[in-house]
C-alpha positions as CSV (number, residue, x, y, z in Angstrom):
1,X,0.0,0.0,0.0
2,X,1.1,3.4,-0.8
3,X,1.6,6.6,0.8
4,X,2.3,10.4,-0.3
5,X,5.2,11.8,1.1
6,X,6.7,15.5,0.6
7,X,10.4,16.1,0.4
8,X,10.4,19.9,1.4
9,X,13.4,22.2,1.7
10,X,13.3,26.0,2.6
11,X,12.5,26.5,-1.1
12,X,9.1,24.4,-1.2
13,X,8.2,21.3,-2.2
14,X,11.1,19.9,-3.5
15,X,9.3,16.4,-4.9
16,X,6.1,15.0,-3.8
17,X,6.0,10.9,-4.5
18,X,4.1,7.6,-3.8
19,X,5.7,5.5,-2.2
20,X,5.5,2.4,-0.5
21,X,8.1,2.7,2.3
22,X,10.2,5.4,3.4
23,X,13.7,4.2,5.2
24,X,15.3,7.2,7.2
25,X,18.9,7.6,8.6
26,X,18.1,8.7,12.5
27,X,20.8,9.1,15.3
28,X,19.1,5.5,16.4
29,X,20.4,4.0,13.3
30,X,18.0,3.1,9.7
31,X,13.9,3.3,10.6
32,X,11.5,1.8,8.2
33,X,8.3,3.4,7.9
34,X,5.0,1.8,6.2
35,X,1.4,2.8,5.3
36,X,-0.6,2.7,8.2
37,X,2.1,3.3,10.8
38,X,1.5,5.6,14.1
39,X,1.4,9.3,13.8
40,X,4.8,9.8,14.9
41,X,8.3,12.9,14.5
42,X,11.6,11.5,13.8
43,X,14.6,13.7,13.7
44,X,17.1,12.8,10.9
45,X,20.9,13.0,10.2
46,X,23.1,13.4,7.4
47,X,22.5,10.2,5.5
48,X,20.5,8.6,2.5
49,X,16.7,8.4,2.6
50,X,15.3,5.3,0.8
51,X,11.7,4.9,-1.2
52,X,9.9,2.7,-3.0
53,X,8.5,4.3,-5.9
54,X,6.5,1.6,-8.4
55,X,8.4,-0.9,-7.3
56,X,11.7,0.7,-7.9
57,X,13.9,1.9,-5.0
58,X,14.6,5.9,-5.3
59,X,17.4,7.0,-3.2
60,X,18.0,10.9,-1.6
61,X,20.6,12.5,-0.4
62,X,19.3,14.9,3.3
63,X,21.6,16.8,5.4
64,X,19.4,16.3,8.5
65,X,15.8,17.4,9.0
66,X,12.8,16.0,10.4
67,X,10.1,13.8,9.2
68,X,6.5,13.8,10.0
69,X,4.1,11.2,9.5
70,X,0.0,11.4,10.3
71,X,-3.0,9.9,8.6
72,X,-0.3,7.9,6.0
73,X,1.4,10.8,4.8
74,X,5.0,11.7,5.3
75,X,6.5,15.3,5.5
76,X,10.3,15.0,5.0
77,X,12.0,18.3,6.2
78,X,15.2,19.4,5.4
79,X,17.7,22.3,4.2
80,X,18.7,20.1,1.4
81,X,17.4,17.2,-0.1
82,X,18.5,16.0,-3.6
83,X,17.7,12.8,-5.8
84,X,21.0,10.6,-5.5
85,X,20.4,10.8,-9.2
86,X,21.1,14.1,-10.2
87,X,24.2,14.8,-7.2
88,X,26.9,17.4,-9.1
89,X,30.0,15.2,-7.9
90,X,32.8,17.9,-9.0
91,X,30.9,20.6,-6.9
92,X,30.7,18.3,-3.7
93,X,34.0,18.0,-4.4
94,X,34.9,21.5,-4.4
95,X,32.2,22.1,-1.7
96,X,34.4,20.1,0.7
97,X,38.0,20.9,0.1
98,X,36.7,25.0,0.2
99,X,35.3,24.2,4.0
100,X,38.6,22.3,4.6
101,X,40.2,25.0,4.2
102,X,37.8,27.0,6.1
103,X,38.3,24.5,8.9
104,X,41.8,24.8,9.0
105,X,41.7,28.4,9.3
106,X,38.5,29.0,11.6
107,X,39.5,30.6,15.0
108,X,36.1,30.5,16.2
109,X,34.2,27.0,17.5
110,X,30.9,28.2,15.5
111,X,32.9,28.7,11.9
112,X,34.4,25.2,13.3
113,X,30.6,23.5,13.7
114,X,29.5,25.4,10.5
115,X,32.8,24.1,8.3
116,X,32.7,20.3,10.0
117,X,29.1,20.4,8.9
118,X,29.3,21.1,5.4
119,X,32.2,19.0,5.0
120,X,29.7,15.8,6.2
121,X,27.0,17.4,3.5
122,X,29.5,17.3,0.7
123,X,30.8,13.5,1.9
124,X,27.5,12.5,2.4
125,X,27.0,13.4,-1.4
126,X,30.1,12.0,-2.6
127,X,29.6,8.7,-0.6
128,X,26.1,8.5,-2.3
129,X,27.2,9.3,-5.7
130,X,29.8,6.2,-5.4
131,X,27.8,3.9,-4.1
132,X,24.9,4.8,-6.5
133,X,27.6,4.9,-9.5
134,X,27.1,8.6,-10.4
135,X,29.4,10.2,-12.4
């Protein structure tokens, strides 16, 4: 059985899909979700968010967020959120050695956080990208 979920970033509605499970990376480890499940709010990390769409598994790269789910739809919040599918491999690339260099030149523990941070977004997409075979 299916379910709608939304994929929203601060722009909108990034996709809206049918699917027939969502799995989520929490700090808890991977959580399954199904039609019919409990209202419940999961917090999410960095990490790759799994669906079943028509029978085919769809795979997106989140840099954290929060995911809703009531009444058999799921609302997947996040500052970025993009199909594994379409990840620009040469800009995580430079995405990650510009807040290396950031990192090794922050002198305050906030420009630290904020340069660690996008360093796991860009790995996140790189590790993705390989694993998926994107070029």
């Amino acid at each position: 059985m299916r379910f709608k979920t939304d994929l929203v970033t601060y722009n909108g509605i990034y996709r809206s899909i049918e699917t027939e499970k969502l799995n989520l990376p929490t700090s808890e480890g991977r959580r399954t979700i199904l039609a019919n499940h409990m209202p419940i709010m999961i917090p999410l990390q960095i990490g790759i968010i799994e669906t079943e769409e028509d029978n085919v598994l769809k795979h997106y790269a989140i840099n954290g967020g929060v995911m809703y789910f009531k009444d058999n739809v799921a609302e997947i919040v996040a500052d970025s959120i993009v199909d594994v599918e379409e990840i620009d491999v040469e800009r995580a690339l430079k995405d990650r050695e510009k807040n290396e260099g950031k990192l090794s030149k922050a002198r305050r523990e906030n420009e630290r956080i904020r340069a660690r941070h996008k360093i796991e977004v860009a790995e996140n997409l790189l590790k993705a990208a390989e694993k998926y075979h994107i070029k």
